[in-house]
N, CA, C and O atoms as a DFTB+ gen file, in Angstrom:
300 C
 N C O
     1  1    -187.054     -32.046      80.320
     2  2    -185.954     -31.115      80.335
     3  2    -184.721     -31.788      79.731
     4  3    -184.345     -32.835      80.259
     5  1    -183.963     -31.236      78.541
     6  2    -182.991     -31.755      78.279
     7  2    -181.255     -31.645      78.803
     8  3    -180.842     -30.493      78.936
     9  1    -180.690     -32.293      78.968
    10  2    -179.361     -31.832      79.959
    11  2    -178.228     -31.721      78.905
    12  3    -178.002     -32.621      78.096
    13  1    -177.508     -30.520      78.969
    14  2    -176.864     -29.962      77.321
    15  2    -175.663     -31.458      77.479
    16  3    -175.734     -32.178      78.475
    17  1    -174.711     -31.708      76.440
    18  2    -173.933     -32.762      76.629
    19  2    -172.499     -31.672      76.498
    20  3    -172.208     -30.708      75.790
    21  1    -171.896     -32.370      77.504
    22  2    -170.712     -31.996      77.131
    23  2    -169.255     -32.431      77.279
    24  3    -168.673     -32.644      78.343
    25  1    -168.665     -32.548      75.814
    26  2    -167.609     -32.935      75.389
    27  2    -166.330     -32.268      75.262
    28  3    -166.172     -31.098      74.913
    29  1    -165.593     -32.950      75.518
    30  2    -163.878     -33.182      75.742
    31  2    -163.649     -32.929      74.282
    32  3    -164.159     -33.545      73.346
    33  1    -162.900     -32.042      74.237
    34  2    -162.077     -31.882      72.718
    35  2    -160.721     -33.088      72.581
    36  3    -160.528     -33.583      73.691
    37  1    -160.198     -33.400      71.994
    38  2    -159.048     -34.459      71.840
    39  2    -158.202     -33.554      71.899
    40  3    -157.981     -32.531      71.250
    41  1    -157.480     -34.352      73.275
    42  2    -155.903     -33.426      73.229
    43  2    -156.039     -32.210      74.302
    44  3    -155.077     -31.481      74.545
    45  1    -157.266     -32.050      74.905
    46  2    -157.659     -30.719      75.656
    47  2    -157.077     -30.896      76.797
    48  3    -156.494     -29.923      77.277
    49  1    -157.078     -32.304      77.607
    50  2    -156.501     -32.033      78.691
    51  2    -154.800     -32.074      79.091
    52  3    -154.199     -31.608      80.058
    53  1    -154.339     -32.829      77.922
    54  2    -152.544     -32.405      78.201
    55  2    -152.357     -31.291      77.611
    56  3    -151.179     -30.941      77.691
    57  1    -153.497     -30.059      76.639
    58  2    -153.594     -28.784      76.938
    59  2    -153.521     -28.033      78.151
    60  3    -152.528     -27.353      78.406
    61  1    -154.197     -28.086      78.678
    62  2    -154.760     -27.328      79.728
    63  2    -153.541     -27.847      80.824
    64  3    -153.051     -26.992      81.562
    65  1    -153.165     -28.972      80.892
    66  2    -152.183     -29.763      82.254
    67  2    -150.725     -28.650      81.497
    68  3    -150.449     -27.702      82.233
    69  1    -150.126     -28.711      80.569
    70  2    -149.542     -27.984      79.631
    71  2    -149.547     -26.274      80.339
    72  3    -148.841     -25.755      81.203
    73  1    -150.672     -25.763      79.520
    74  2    -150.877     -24.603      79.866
    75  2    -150.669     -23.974      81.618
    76  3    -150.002     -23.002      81.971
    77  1    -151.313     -24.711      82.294
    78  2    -151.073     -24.304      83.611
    79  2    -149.926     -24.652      84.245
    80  3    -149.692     -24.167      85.352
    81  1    -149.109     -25.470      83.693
    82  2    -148.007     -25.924      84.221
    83  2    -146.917     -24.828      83.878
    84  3    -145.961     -24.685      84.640
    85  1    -147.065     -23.970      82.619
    86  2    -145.853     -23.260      82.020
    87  2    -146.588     -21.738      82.379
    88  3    -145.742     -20.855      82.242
    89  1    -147.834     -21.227      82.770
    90  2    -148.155     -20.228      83.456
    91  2    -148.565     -19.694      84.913
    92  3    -148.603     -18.537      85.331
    93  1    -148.974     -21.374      85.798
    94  2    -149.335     -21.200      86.805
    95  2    -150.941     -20.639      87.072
    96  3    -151.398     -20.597      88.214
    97  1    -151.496     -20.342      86.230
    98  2    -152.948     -19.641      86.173
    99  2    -153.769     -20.920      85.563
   100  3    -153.118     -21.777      84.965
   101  1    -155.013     -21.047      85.687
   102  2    -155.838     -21.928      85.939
   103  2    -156.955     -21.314      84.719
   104  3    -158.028     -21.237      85.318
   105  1    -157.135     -20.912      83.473
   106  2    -158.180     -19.584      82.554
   107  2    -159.753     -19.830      82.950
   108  3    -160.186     -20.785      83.595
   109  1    -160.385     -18.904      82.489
   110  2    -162.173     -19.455      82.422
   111  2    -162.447     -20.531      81.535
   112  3    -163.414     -21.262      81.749
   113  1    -161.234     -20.809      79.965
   114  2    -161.413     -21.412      79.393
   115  2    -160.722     -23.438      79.644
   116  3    -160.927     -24.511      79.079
   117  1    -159.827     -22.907      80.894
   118  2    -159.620     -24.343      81.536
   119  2    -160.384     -25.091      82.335
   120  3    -160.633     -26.291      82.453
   121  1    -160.846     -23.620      83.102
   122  2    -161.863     -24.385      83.777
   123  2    -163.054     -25.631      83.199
   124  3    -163.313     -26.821      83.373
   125  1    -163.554     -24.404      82.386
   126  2    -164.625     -25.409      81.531
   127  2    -164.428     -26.766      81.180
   128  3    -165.277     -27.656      81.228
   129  1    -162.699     -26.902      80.660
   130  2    -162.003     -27.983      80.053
   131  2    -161.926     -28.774      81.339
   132  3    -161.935     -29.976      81.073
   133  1    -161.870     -28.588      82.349
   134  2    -161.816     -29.361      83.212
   135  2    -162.815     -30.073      83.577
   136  3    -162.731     -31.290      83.745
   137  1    -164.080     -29.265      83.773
   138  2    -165.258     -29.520      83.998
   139  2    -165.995     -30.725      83.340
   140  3    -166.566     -31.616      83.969
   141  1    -165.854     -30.576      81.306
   142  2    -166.073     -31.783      80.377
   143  2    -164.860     -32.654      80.909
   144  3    -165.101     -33.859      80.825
   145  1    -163.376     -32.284      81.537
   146  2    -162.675     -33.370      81.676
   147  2    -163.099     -34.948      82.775
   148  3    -162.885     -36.156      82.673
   149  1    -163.897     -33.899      83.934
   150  2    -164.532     -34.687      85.091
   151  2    -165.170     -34.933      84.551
   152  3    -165.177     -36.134      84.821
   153  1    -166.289     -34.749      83.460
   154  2    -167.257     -35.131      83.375
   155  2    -167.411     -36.444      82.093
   156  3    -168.501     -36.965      81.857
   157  1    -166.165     -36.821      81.382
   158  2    -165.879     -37.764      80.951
   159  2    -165.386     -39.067      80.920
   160  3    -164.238     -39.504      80.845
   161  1    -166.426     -39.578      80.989
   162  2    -166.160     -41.251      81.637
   163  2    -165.366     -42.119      80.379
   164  3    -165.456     -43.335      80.208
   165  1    -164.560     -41.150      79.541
   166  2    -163.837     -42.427      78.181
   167  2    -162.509     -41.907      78.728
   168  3    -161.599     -42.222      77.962
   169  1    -161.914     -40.940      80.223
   170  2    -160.484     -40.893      80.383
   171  2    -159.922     -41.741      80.510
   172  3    -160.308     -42.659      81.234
   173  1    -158.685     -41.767      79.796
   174  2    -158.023     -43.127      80.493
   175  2    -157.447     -42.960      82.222
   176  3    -157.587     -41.917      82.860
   177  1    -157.048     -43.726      82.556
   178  2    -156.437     -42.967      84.115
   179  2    -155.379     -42.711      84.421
   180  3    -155.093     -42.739      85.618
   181  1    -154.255     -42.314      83.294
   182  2    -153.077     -41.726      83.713
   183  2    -153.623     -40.059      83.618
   184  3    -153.175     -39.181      84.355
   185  1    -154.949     -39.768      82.285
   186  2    -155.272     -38.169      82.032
   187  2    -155.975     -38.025      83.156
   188  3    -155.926     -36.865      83.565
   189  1    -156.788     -38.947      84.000
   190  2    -157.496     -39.199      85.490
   191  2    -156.719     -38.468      86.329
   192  3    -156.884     -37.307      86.702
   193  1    -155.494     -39.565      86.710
   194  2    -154.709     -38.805      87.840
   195  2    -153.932     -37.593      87.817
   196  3    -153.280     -37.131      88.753
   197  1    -154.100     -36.995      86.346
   198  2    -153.233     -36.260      85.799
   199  2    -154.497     -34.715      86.241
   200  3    -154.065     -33.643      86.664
   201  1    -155.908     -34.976      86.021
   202  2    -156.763     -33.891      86.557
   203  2    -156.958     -33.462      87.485
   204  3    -157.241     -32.309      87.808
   205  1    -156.764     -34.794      88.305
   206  2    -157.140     -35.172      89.847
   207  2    -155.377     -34.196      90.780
   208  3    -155.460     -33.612      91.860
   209  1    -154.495     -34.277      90.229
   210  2    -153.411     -34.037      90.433
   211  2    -153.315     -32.254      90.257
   212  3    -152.564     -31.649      91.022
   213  1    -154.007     -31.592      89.355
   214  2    -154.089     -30.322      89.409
   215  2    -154.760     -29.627      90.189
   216  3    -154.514     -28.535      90.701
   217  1    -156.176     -30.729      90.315
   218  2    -157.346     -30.071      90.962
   219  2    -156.530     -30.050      92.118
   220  3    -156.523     -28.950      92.669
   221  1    -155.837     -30.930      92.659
   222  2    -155.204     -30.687      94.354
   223  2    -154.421     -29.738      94.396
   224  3    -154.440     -29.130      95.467
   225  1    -153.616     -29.309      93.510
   226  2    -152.711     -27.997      93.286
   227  2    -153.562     -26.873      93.611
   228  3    -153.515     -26.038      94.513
   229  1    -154.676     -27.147      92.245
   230  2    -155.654     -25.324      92.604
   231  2    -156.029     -25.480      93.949
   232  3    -155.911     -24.567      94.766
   233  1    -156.376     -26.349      94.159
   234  2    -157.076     -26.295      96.432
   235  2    -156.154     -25.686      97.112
   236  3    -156.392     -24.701      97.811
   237  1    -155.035     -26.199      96.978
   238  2    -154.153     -25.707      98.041
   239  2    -153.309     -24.829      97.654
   240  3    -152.122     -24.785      97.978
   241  1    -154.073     -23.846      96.707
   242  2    -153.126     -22.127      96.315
   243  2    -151.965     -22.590      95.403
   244  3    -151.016     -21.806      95.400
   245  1    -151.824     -23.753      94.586
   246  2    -150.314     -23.360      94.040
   247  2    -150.724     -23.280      92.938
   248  3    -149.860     -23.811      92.240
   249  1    -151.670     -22.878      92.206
   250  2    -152.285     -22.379      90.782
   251  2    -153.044     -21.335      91.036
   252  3    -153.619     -21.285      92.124
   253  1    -153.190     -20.345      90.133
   254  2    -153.769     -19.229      90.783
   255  2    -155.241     -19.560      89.697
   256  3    -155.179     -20.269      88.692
   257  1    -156.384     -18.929      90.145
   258  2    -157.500     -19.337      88.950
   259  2    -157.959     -17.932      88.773
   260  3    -158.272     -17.238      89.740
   261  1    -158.006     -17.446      87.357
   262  2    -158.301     -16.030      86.597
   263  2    -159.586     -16.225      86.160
   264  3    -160.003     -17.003      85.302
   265  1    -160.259     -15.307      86.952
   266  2    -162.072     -15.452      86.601
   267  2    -161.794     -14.317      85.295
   268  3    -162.928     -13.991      84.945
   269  1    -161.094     -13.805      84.693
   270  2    -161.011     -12.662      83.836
   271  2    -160.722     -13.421      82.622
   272  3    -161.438     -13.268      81.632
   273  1    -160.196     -13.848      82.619
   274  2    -158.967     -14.421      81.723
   275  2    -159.667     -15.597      80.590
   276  3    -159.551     -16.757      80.985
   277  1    -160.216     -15.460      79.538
   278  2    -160.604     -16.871      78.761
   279  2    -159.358     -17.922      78.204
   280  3    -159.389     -19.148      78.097
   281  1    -158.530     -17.199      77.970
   282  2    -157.581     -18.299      77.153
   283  2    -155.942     -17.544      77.941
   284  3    -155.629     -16.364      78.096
   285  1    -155.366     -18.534      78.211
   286  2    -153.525     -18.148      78.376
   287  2    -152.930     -17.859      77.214
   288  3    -151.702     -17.870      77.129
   289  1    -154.079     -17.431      75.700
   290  2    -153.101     -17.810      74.477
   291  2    -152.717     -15.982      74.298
   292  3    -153.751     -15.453      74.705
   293  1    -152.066     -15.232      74.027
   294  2    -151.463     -14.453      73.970
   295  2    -152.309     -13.733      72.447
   296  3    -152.216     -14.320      71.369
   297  1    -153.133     -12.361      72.599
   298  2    -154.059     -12.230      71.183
   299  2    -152.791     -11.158      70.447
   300  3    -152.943     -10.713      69.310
């Protein structure tokens, strides 16, 4: 069975830290970004504490997360 790989775009996560910071919403398409973000062992650890630091925000309600929503980008 092969396990799909998945990669971090450059620049995605002071996207996404960015994005939720100036909307408060959390997208389907951050999530994901978050997901390759945990799942990348080349972070350095300021973008570390910087994920780790949101994820505690979304837990405790001060980000809202939009299962609707793919992108915060405005079409």
């Amino acid at each position: 069975m092969m396990i799909p790989c998945v990669q971090l775009l450059p620049g995605a996560t002071a996207e996404i830290l960015a994005s939720v910071a100036d909307t408060g919403v959390l997208t389907l398409g951050d999530r994901y970004g978050l997901m390759a973000a945990t799942l990348d062992e080349s972070l350095d650890e300021e973008e570390r504490r910087s994920v780790d630091r949101l994820i505690r925000r979304i837990v405790r309600g001060r980000v809202k997360v939009d299962s609707d929503r793919v992108s915060s980008m405005a079409i």
